[in-house]
N, C-alpha and C positions, 0 to 999 in steps of 0.2 A: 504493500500500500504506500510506504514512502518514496519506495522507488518510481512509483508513479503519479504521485504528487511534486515530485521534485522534478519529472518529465513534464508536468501540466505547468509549474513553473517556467519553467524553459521554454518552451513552445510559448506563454504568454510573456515576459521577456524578448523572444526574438521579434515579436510582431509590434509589441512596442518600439523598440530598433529600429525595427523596419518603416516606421513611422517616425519618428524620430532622424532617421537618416534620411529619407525624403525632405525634411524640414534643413537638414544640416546643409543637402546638394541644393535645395532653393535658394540658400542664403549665400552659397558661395556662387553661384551659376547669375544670382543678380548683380553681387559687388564685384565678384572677379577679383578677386583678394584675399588671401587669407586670412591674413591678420584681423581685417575689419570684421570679416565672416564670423571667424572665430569666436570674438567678443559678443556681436550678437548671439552666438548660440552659448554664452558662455561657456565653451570650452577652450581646452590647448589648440594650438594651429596643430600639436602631434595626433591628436586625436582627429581631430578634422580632418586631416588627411588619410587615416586610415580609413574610417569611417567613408571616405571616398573611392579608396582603394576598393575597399570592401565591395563598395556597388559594381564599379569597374568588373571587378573578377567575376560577381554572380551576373554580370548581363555578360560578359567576355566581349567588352568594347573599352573602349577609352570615352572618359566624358571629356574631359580638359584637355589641351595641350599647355601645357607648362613649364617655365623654364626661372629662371632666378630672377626675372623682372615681371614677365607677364602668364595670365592667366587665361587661357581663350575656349569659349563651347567648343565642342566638332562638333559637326553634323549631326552626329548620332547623340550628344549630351542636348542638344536642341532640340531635338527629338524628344530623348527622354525630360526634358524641363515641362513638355506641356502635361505628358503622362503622370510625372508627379505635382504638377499643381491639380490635375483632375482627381487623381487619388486623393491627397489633400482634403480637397472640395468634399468628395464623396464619402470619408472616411468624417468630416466635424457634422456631414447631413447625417449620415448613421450615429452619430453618436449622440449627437440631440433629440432625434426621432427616437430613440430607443429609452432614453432619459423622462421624466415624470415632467408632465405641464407645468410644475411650479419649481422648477429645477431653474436654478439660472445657466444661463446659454454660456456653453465653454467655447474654444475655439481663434480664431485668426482672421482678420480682414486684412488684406491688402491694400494700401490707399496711396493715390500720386496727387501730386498739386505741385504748384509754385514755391520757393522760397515765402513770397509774400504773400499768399494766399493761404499757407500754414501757420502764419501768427493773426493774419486779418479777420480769414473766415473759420478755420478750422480748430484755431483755439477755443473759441466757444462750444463749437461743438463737441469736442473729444472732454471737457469739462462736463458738460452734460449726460455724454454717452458712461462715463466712467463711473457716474453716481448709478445708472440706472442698468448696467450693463458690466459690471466689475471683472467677468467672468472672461471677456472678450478682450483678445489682445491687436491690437492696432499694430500694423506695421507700414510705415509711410516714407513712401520714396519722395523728394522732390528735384526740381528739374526745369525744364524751359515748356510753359506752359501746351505751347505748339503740339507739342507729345502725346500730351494728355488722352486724347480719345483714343487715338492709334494704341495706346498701352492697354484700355481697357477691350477693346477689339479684338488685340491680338491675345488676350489673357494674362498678360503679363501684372495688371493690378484688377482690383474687384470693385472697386471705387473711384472716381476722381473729381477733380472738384477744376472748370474750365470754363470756356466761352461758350455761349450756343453757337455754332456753325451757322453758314446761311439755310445748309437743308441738312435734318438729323440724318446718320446713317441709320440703315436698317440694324433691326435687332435691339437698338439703342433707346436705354431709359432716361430721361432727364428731368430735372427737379430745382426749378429756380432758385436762388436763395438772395442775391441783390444783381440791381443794373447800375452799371457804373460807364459813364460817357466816356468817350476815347477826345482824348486830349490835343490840341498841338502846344508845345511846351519849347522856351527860348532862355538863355542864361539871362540871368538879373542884370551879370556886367559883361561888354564887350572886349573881347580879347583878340578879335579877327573882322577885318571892316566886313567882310561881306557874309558874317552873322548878323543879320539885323536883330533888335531889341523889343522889334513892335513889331505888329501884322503886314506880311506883305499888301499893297493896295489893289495889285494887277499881276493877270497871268505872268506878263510880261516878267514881272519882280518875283516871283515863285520860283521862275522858272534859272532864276543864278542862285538860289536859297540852297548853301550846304542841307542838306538831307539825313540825316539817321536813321534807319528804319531798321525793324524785321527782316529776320532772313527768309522769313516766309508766314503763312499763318492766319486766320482772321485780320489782322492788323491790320498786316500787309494788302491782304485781297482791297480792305477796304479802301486804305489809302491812297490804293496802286488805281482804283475805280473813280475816286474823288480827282486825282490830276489828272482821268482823262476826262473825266466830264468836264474839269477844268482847261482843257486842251494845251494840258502842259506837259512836257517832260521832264519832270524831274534831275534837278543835281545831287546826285547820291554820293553823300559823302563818307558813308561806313553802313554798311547789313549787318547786324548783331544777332547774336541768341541771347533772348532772354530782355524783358523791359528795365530790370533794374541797371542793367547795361546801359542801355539810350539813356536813364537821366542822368548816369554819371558823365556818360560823354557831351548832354548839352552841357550841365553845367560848370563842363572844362571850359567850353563857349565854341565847340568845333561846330556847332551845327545847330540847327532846330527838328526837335523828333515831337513823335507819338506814344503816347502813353495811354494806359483807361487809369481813370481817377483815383480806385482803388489801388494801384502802386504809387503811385504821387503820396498820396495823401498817408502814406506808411515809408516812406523814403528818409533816410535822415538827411537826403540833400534837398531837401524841399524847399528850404530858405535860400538855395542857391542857383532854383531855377522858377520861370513863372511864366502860366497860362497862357496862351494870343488868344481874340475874340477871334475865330476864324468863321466867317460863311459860306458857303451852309454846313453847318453841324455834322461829324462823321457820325454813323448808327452806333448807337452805345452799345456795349459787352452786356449781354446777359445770364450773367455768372452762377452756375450751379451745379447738380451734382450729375455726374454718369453713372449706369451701369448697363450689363447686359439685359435685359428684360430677361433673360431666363435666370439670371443668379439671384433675382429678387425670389427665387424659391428657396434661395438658399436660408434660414435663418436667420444668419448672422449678418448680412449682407442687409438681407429684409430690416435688422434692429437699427442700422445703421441709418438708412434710408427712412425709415419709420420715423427718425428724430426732426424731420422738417415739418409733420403734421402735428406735434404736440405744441 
């Protein structure tokens, strides 16, 4: 009898493991690092890597390619990343569904946002979530907001917090939470004569205006729409990733950019650059949450989600 109680051990052990090591290859297969990897999963980088080995040997593939500076999927670890976020998924659905209605929800959400949309919008949230929801652990990438749907599309997070597109993709959940205008934004002091300090008057004068912009993205689309309605071409004087980018470079004074209100208004360079009246108005960002439409079966996904209607 103990000989097979210590085999019932074992076998429950290994699939914990086995669970657990799917969690270890997410973490590493996202940051591409050990070190950082490691720390989130609190263990050793020695461990970590066995624990990789391990999967390695029981698929007989390589997930990584590896060497003393970098970290890279193959093919086949890309592969296997979607199979273990699905197991994941399916393994915190089984374990809630099996769990008593008044049980609180265990489990993992994936979440991507902005820098700045992580202390703007998501701080309140994840306070609230945490009181009602203790059980559930957040993990939250950020990044240049452009990304944002393409991550939750492709699986890669379960959550995001971004702009509405001009048309939603299919499959796609969305969930206001604020509108924030999209700005044109000039340095306070001139450092470059052909930065001007005030609104241009005429196409004409647009059209020698250093330019900042997106390297691509809602922003972009629109702006890139607005100077041709305005029958202008554009002086592009740098394509950035990322908005907190463009108001450090206006207010070096290289340029005048685009911003939506809600990164202005969280900028600690905010005193060192300031608004133009511009006409007509770019269409303002309407900032809220994504998900798949089928992961809102998920749970935990659902609790998350759930928090914009209370």
């Amino acid at each position: 009898m103990c000989h097979i109680l210590q085999s019932c051990e074992r076998r429950d052990y290994n699939r914990r493991m086995n669970i657990r090591s799917l969690k270890h290859f997410l973490m590493l297969a996202d940051d591409l690092h050990f070190g950082r990897a490691s720390n989130a999963c609190n263990i050793s980088i020695s461990a970590l890597s066995r624990h990789i080995r391990q999967l390695e040997e029981d698929l007989g593939v390589l997930l990584f390619n590896r060497d003393n500076r970098t970290v890279v999927l193959t093919p086949e670890g890309k592969k296997f990343q979607q199979y273990a976020r699905e197991a994941i998924t399916e393994w915190n659905l089984i374990r809630n569904d099996l769990m008593s209605s008044d049980a609180q929800l265990h489990g993992q959400v994936s979440m991507y946002c902005s820098v700045t949309a992580s202390y703007s919008i998501l701080f309140d949230l994840l306070n609230r979530f945490r009181v009602t929801h203790p059980g559930i652990e957040i993990k939250l990438h950020t990044g240049d907001p452009e990304h944002a749907i393409a991550r939750v599309i492709a699986g890669e997070n379960d959550i995001t917090i971004a702009a509405h597109p001009s048309s939603l993709p299919r499959g796609l959940a969305f969930k206001p939470i604020v509108v924030s205008p999209l700005l044109f934004i000039a340095p306070t002091e001139q450092s470059d004569p052909n930065v001007p300090l005030t609104t241009p008057s005429s196409p004409e004068e647009w059209a020698t205006v250093p330019m900042i912009l997106s390297e691509g993205g809602i922003a972009r689309n629109r702006i890139d729409s607005w100077f041709r309605k305005m029958d202008v071409n554009p002086r592009i004087y740098a394509q950035v990733a990322g908005n907190e980018a463009i108001v450090s470079m206006v207010s070096l004074g290289v340029g005048i950019g685009v911003v939506p209100k809600i990164v202005l208004d969280n900028s600690p360079l905010i005193d060192r650059v300031k608004v133009l009246d511009v006409k007509p108005e770019l269409e303002p960002y309407n900032v809220g949450l994504f998900t798949l439409k089928k992961s809102l079966k998920n749970p935990l996904v659902n609790a998350f989600w759930s928090l914009m209607d209370e």
